[in-house]
C-alpha positions in Angstrom: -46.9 86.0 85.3 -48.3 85.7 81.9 -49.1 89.3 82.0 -45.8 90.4 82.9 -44.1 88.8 80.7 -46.0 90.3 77.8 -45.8 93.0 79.1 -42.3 93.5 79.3 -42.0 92.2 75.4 -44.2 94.9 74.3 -42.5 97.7 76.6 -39.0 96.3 75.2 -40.5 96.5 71.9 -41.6 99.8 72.0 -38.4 101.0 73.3 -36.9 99.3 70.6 -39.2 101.4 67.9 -38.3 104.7 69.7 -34.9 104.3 69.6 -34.9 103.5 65.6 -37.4 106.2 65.0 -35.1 108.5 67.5 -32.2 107.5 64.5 -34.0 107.9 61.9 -34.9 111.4 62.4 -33.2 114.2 60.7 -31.4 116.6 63.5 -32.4 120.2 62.6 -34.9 120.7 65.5 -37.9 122.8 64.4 -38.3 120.8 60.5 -38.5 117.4 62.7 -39.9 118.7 65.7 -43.0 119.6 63.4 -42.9 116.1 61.9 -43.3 114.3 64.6 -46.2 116.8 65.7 -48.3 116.2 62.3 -47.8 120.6 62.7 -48.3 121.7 65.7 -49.1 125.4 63.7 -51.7 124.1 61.6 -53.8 121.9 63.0 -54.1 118.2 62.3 -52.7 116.8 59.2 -52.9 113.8 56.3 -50.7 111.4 56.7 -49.1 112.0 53.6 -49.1 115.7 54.5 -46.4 114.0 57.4 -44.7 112.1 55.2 -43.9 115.3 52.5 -42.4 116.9 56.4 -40.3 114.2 56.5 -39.2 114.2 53.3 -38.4 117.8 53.2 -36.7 116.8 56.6 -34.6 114.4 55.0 -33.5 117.0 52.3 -32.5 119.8 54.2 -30.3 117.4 56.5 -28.7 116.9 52.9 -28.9 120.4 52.4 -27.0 121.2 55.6 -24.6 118.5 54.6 -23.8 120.8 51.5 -23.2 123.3 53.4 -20.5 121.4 55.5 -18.9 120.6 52.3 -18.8 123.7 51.4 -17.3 125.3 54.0 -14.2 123.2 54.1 -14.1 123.7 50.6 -13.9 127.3 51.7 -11.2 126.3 53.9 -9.1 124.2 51.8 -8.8 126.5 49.2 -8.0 129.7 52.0 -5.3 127.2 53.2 -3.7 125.6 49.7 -3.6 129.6 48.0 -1.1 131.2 50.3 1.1 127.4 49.9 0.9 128.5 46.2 2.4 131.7 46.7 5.0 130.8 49.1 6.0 128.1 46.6 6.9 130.9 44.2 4.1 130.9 42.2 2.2 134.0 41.0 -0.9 135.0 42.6 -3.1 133.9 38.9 -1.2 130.7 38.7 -1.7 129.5 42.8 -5.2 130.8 42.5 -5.5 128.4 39.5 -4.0 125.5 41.0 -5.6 125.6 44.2 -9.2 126.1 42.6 -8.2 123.1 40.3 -7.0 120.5 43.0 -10.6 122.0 44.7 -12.6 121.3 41.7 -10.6 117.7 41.6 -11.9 117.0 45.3 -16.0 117.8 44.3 -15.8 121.2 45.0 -17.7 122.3 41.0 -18.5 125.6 42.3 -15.0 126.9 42.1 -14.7 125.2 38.5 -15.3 129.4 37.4 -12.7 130.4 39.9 -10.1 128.4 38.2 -11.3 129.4 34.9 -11.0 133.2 35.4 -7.7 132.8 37.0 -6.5 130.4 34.0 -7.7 133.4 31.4 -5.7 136.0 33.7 -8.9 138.4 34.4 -9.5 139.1 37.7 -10.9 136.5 39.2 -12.8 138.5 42.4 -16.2 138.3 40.6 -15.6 134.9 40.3 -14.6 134.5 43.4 -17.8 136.6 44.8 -20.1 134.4 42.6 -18.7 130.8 44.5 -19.2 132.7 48.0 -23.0 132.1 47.0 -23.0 128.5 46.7 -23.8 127.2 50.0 -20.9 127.1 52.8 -18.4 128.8 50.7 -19.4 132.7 51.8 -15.8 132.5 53.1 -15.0 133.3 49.3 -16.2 137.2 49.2 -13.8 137.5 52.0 -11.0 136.1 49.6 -12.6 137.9 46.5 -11.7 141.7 49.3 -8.7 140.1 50.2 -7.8 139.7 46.4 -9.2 143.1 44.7 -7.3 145.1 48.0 -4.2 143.5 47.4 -4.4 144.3 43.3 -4.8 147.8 44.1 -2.5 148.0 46.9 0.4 145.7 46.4 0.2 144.4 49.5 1.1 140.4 50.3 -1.9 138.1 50.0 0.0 135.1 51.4 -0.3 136.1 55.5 -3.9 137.3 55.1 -5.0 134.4 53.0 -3.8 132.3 55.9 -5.1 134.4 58.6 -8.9 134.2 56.7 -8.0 130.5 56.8 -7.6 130.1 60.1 -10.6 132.3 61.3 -12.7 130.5 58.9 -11.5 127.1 60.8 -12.3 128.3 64.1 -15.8 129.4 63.0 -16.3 125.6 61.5 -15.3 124.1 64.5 -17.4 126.6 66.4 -20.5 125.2 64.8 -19.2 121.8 65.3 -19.1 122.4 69.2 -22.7 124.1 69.0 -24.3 121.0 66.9 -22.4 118.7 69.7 -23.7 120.7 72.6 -27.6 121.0 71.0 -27.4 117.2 69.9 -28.7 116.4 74.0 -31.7 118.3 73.6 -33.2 117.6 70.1 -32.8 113.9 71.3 -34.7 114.0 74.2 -37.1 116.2 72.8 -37.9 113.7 69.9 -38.0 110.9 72.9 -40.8 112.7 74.8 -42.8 113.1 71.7 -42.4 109.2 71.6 -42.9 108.2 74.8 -47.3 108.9 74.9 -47.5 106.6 71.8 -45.1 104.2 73.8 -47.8 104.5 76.8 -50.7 103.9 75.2 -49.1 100.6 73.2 -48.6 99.3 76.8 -51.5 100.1 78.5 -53.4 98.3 75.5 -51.1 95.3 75.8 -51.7 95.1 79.6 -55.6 95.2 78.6 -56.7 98.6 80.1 -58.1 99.8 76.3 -56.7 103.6 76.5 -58.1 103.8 73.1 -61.6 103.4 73.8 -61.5 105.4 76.8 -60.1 108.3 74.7 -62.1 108.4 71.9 -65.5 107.0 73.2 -66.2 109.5 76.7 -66.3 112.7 77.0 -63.6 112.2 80.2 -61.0 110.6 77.9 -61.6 113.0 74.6 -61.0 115.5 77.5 -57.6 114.1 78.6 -56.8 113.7 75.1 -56.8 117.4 74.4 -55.4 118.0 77.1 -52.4 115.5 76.6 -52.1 116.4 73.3 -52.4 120.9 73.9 -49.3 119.9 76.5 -46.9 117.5 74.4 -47.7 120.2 71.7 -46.5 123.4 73.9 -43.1 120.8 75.5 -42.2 120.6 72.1 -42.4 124.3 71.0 -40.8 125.2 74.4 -38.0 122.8 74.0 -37.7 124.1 70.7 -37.4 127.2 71.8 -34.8 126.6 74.3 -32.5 125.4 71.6 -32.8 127.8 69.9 -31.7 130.3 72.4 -29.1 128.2 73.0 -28.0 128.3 69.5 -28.1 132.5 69.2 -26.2 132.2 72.4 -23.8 130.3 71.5 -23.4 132.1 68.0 -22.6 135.3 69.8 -19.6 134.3 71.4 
């Protein structure tokens, strides 16, 4: 009875350290895949080779966070110009306030925008220079809209709001995508948990899986093995989210 009971502490604590490790994880699949494998692609690593990957895990989740940012930046501003103009104001002058209220929110990378329309230049190039700060590519769409309407006269209130909208479906396009995908990584990052979870049990229940791995040539064996198959699960898994991904992009 003894046995069971400390058995079903340790399996209860283990679940509990999977599920916090399962958090902690960053969600872009092949940067954390590779943590938790130590990389799969080159062999074993250090330890503090792992930790780097998971800092440079934990950055690029902030760096896909800036890109989120800047895509409804993208948006805002697609949406506020064509309010401008409707308003009455002149294309130089909504351009300026709408870049302004932008840069107001945290968007600095429009900061030039609102300059160059402030000074009365064209602002396209400007415009074109913000589209490469991440998320707001959605600019060099603006940037044609704007330098097409200069040279022929045409309205940029309707088109603005058109490129608004399309640039709001794309968003939420990618929102659906990350939703759908978010399954997968998940268990994917379980599985890779669940050996270490195994073999913290077995050696709780006394059975020393340890020692029979790494002491006989039947358990170094197994070990391989184990380890050759949790490494191709993951790179298979892997792969089917990204298929998934490029599948879901094409629509």
């Amino acid at each position: 009875m003894n046995d069971l009971t400390s058995a079903g502490m340790w399996m209860l604590l283990m679940g509990s350290a999977g599920a916090v490790a399962a958090a902690a994880l960053p969600p872009p699949g092949r940067v954390r895949l590779r943590a938790v494998l130590g990389g799969a692609d080159d062999g074993p690593r250090a330890p503090g080779a792992v930790l780097a990957g998971l800092v440079r895990a934990r950055f690029d989740r902030v760096v896909g966070r800036a890109h989120t940012q800047g895509r409804e930046a993208a948006i805002a501003l697609c949406r506020a110009f064509p309010s401008e103009l409707r308003a009455g104001l002149p294309p130089s002058a909504a351009l300026e306030r709408s870049a302004a209220e932008a840069v107001e929110a945290g968007a600095t990378a429009l900061a030039p925008v609102a300059a160059a329309a402030r000074s009365g230049a064209d602002p396209s190039a400007a415009l074109r220079r913000a589209g490469d700060a991440p998320g707001m590519a959605g600019l060099v769409h603006l940037a044609a809209c704007w330098a097409v309407a200069s040279r022929s006269g045409a309205g940029l209130a309707e088109v603005c709001e058109r490129l608004a909208d399309s640039l709001a479906q794309e968003e939420e396009r990618r929102r659906e995508l990350s939703a759908q995908l978010a399954g997968p990584r998940t268990t994917a990052v379980l599985l890779a948990i669940l050996p270490a979870a195994g073999l913290g049990l077995s050696a709780a229940m006394g059975a020393g899986p340890v020692a029979f791995l790494f002491t006989t040539p039947v358990g170094l064996a197994c070990l391989a093995a184990g380890l050759a198959l949790e490494a191709l699960g993951l790179w298979w898994t892997d792969r089917m989210v990204r298929n998934a991904a490029a599948a879901l992009e094409a629509r």
